[in-house]
C-alpha positions in Angstrom: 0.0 0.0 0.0 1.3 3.6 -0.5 1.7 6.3 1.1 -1.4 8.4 0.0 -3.8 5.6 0.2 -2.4 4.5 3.8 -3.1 8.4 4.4 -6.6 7.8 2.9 -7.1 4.2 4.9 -6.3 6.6 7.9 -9.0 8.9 7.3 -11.6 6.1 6.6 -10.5 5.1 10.2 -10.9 8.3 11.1 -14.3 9.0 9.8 -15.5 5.4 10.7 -14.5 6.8 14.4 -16.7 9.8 13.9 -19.8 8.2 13.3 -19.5 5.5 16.2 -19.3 8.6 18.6 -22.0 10.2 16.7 -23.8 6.8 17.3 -22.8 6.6 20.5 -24.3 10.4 21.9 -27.7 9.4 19.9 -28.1 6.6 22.3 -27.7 9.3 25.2 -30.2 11.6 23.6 -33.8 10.5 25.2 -36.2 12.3 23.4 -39.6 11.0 22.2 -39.8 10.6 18.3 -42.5 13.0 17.3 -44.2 13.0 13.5 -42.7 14.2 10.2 -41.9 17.4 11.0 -40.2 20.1 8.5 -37.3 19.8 9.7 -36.9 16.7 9.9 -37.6 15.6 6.4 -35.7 18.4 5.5 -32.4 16.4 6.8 -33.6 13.0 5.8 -33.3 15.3 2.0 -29.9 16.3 3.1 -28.4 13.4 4.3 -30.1 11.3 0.9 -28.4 13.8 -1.0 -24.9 14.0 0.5 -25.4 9.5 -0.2 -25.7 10.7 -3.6 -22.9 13.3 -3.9 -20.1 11.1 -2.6 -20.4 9.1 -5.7 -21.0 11.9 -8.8 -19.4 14.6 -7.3 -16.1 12.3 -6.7 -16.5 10.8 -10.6 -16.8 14.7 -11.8 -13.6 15.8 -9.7 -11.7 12.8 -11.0 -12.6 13.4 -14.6 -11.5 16.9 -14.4 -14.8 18.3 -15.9 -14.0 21.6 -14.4 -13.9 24.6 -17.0 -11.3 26.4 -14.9 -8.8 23.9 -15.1 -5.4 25.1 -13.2 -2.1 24.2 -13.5 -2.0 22.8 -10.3 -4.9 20.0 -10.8 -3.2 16.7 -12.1 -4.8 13.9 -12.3 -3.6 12.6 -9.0 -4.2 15.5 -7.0 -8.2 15.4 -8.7 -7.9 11.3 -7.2 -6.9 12.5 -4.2 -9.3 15.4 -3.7 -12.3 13.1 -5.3 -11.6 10.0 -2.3 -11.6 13.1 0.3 -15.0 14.0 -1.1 -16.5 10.8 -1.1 -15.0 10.2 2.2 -16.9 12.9 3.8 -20.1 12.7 2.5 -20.6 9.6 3.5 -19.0 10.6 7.1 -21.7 13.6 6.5 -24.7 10.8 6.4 -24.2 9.7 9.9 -24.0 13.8 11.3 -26.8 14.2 9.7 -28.3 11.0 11.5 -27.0 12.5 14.7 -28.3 15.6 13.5 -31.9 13.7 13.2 -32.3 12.1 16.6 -31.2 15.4 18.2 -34.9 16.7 16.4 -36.4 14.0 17.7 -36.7 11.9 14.4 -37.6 8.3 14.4 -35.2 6.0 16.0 -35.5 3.3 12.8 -34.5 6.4 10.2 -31.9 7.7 12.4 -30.1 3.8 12.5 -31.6 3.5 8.7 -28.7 7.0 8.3 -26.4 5.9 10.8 -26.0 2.2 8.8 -25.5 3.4 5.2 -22.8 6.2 6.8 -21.0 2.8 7.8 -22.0 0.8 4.8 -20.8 3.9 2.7 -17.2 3.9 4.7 -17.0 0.1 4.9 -17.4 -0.5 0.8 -15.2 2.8 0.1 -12.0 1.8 -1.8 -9.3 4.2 -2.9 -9.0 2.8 -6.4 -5.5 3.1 -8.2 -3.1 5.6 -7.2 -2.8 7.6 -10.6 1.1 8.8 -11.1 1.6 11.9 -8.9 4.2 13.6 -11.7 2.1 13.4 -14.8 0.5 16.5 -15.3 -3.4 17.0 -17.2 
């Protein structure tokens, strides 16, 4: 394994980490679920949505589809930048579960968030390291 995707491997640790505790201060949060409020399905939209963006806004980064292209964006550093992404969106899916109970949102959609922020993490791969000196 190489250096940057130990570096990523780190991170997934990392975020894995974040949404245990996240899991973690939901079970400490007693409040009673109450209906589909506003707000609440406005963050079941959010958290849906950063599921979804982890995976096109990571292909678009890594396919360079940017008009402002700069001399600085390789396509390694656009890999790199693209596994960050994906990393924390799906890290984002279990705050915003966190994010849910602390609304009092139901306690089945809040572990329905809190398992595909895990799922997303657990199935994330880094995909091959493109060469860092060849520029795009």
């Amino acid at each position: 394994m190489t250096t940057p995707e130990r570096q990523l491997r780190l991170l997934q640790i990392a975020c894995l980490l974040v949404v245990l505790a996240s899991i973690k201060v939901s079970l400490m949060i007693h409040k009673v679920p109450r209906g589909t409020g506003l707000v609440q399905v406005v963050v079941v939209v959010l958290a849906l949505a950063s599921a979804v963006q982890g995976f096109t806004l990571q292909n678009k980064i890594v396919k360079g589809r940017s008009q402002r292209r700069t001399k600085s964006s390789t396509p390694f550093t656009r890999w790199r930048a693209g596994n960050l992404v994906r990393l924390a969106f799906a890290t984002a899916v279990g705050l915003w579960g966190l994010v849910l109970r602390e609304n009092g949102g139901e306690v089945w959609l809040v572990d329905a968030l809190f398992a595909l922020s895990l799922l997303l993490l657990a199935i994330w791969q880094p995909g091959p390291v493109p060469d860092a000196s060849t520029a795009q």
